[in-house]
C-alpha positions as CSV (number, residue, x, y, z in Angstrom):
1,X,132.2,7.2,-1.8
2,X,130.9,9.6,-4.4
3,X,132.0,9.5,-7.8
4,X,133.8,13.0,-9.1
5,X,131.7,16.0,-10.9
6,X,133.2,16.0,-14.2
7,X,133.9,19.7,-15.2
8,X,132.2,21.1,-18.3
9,X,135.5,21.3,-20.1
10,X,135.6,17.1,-19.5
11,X,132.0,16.9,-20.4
12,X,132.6,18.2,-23.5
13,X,135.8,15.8,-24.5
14,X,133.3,12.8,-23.7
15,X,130.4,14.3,-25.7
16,X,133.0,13.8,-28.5
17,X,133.3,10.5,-28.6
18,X,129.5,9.9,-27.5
19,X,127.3,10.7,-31.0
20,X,123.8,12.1,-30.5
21,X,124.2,12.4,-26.6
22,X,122.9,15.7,-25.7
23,X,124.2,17.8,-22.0
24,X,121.0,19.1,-20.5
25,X,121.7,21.0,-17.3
26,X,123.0,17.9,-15.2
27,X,122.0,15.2,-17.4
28,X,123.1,13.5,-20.6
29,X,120.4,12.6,-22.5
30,X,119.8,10.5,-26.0
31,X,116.5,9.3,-28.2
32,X,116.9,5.6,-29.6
33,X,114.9,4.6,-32.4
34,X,114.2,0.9,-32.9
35,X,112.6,-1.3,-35.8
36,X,109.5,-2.0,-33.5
37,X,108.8,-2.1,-29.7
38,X,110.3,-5.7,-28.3
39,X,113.3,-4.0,-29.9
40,X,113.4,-1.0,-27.7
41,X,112.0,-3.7,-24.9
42,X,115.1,-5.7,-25.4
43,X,116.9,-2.6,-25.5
44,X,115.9,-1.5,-22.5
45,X,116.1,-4.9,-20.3
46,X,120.2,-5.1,-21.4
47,X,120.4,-1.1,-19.8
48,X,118.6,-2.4,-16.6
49,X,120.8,-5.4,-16.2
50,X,124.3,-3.2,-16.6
51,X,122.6,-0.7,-14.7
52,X,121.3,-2.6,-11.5
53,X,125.2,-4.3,-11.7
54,X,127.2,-1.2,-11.4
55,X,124.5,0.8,-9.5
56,X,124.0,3.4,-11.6
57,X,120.3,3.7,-12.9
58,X,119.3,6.3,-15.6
59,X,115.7,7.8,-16.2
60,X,114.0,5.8,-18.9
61,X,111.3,6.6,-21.2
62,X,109.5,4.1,-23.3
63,X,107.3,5.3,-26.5
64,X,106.9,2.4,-28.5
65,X,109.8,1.9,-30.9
66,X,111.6,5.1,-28.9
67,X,113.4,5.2,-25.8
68,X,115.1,8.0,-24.1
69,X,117.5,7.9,-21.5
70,X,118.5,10.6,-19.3
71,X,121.5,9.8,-17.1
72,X,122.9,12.0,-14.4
73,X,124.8,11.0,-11.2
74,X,122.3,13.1,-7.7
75,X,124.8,12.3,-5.3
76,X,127.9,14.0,-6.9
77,X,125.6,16.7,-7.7
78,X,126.3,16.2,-11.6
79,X,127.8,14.3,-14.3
80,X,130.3,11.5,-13.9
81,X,132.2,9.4,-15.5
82,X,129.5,6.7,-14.5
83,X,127.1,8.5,-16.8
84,X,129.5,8.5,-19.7
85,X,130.2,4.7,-19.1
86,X,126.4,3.9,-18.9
87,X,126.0,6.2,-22.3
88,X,128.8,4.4,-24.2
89,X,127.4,0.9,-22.7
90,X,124.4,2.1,-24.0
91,X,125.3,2.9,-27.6
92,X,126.9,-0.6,-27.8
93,X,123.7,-2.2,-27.0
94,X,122.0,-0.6,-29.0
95,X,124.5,-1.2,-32.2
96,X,123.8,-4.9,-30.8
97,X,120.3,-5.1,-31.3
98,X,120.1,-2.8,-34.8
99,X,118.2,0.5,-34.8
């Protein structure tokens, strides 16, 4: 079963409570900085375990002590509220490991 489209009204009342995510067409998207590049490694391996558990798996982008992901839902067409759920896991894991 598909998740539902969030409308861009809804978008915008999660992108409240989600600092530094940006809407891009379909996608959210955020940069993380980290002290060094294990950081952003461990960083990265906590998103792909939370990810590969809920099925939901965002575009990730790896530049040493940066890392960008892009999340976006291609089977509802859009965003959904598994894309704000990944975001805000996200920002917790990152507060986790220290930027």
């Amino acid at each position: 079963m598909r998740a539902p489209k969030l409308s861009e009204e809804e978008i915008y009342q999660h992108l409240a409570k989600l600092p530094g995510w940006i809407h891009e067409g379909d996608a959210l998207s955020k940069t993380y900085h980290f002290k060094d590049f294990s950081h952003a490694l461990g960083f990265v391996n906590q998103v792909a375990e939370t990810s590969e558990a809920v099925n939901h798996h965002p575009d990730i982008l790896i530049r040493y002590n940066k890392v960008t992901l892009r999340l976006t839902t291609h089977d509802s067409g859009g965003l959904t509220l598994n894309d704000v759920d990944l975001a805000a896991a996200s920002d917790d894991f990152a507060d986790g490991i220290g930027l």
